[in-house]
N, C-alpha and C positions, 0 to 999 in steps of 0.2 A: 354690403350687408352680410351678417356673419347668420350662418343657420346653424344651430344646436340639436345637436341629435339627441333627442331625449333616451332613447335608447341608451346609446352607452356610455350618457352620464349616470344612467339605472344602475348599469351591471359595472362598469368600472369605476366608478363612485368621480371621476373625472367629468369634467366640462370641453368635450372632447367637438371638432366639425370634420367634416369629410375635410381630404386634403388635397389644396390646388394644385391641377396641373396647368402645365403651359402648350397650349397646343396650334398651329398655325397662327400664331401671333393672338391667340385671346387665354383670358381665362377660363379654364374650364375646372369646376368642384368635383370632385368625383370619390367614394368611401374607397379606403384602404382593403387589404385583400383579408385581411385576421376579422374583419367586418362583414364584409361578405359570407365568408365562411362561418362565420355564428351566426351570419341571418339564417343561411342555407341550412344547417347542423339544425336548427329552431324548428324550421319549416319541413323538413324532411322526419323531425322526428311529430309532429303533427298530424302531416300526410296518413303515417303507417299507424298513428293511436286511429285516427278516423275508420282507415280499411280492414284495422283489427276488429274495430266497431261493428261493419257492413261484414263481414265471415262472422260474427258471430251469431249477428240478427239469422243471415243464412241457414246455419247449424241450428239453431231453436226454430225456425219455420219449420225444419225438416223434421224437427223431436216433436212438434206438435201437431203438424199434419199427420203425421204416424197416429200419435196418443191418441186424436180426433177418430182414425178410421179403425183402430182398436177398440173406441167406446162403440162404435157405431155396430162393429162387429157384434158385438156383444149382445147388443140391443135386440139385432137383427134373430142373434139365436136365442133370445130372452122372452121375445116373442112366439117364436118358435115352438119355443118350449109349453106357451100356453096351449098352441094344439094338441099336445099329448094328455093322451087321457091319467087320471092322478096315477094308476098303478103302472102304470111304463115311464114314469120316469125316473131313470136309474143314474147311476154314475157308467160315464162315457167320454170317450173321448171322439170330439165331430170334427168333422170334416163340409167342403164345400160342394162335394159330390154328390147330393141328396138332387134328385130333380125338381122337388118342391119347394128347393129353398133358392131365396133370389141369387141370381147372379154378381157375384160380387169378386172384387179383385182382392185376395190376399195378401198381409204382407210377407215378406221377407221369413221363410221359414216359419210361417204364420202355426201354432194350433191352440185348439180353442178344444178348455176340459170342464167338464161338467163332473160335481160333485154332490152328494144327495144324500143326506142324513135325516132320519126323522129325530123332530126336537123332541128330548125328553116332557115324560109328563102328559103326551097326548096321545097318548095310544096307538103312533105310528097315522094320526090325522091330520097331522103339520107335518111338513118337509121342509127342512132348511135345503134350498140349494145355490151353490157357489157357481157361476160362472169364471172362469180363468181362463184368456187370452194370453199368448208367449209371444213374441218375436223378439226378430234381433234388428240393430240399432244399424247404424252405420259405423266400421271398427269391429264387428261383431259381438255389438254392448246387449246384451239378454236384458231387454225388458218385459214386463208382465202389468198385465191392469187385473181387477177382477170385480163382479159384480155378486150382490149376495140379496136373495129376498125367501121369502116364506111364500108356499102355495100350501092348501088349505085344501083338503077331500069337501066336494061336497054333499 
């Protein structure tokens, strides 16, 4: 019985079967070595598309657990901010050193800047204020998020 490697009638446009050897008095079928080494060449370059896969997935977990604790940060001094009475809030730049504020872990050369403009047209009774969070990345990639809302004197 003859077996047809569908394989490398595929790529060599041939009707090609492994090639008999003779071994302790029987036959035995077994693929050629230029065979092998293209299955291997196939499978190897397979292997490393998959793992490039898995470090990628990796590096974005890590870009977005960050992004995650940068919004959270933010949040955290956004709130903050609402205890301030309307005339103390100024431009600043904060820090995690407040005793009032939760304990939280920074990142990576973390700072967090508060920015405070009153919107034209209201008599300085609206405040535009910018919250902006900095760090760095892994590679020391400068990212920033930043949050923006209107408080209101009242």
């Amino acid at each position: 019985m003859k077996t047809k490697s569908v394989f490398l009638k595929f790529f060599t446009g041939k009707n090609m079967t492994p090639s008999p050897k003779k071994g302790r008095g029987c036959l035995i079928k077994a693929f050629s070595l230029p065979e092998l080494l293209l299955a291997t060449a196939i499978l190897a370059f397979a292997i490393s598309a998959i793992l490039l896969g898995f470090i990628t997935c990796f590096f974005l977990n890590d870009t977005n657990r960050k992004t995650t604790t940068a919004i959270s940060h933010a949040q955290l001094f956004m709130e903050e901010i609402k205890g301030y009475g309307f005339s103390n809030i100024t431009n600043d730049t904060m820090n995690y050193t407040d005793p009032d504020f939760p304990p939280v872990e920074p990142l990576p050369n973390e700072t967090v800047t508060l920015t405070v403009n009153p919107v034209n047209g209201t008599n300085g009774s609206l405040l535009d204020v910018e919250l902006r969070v900095d760090w760095l990345e892994r590679g020391s990639r400068s990212r920033n998020l930043t949050l923006q809302t209107y408080i209101a004197e009242d």
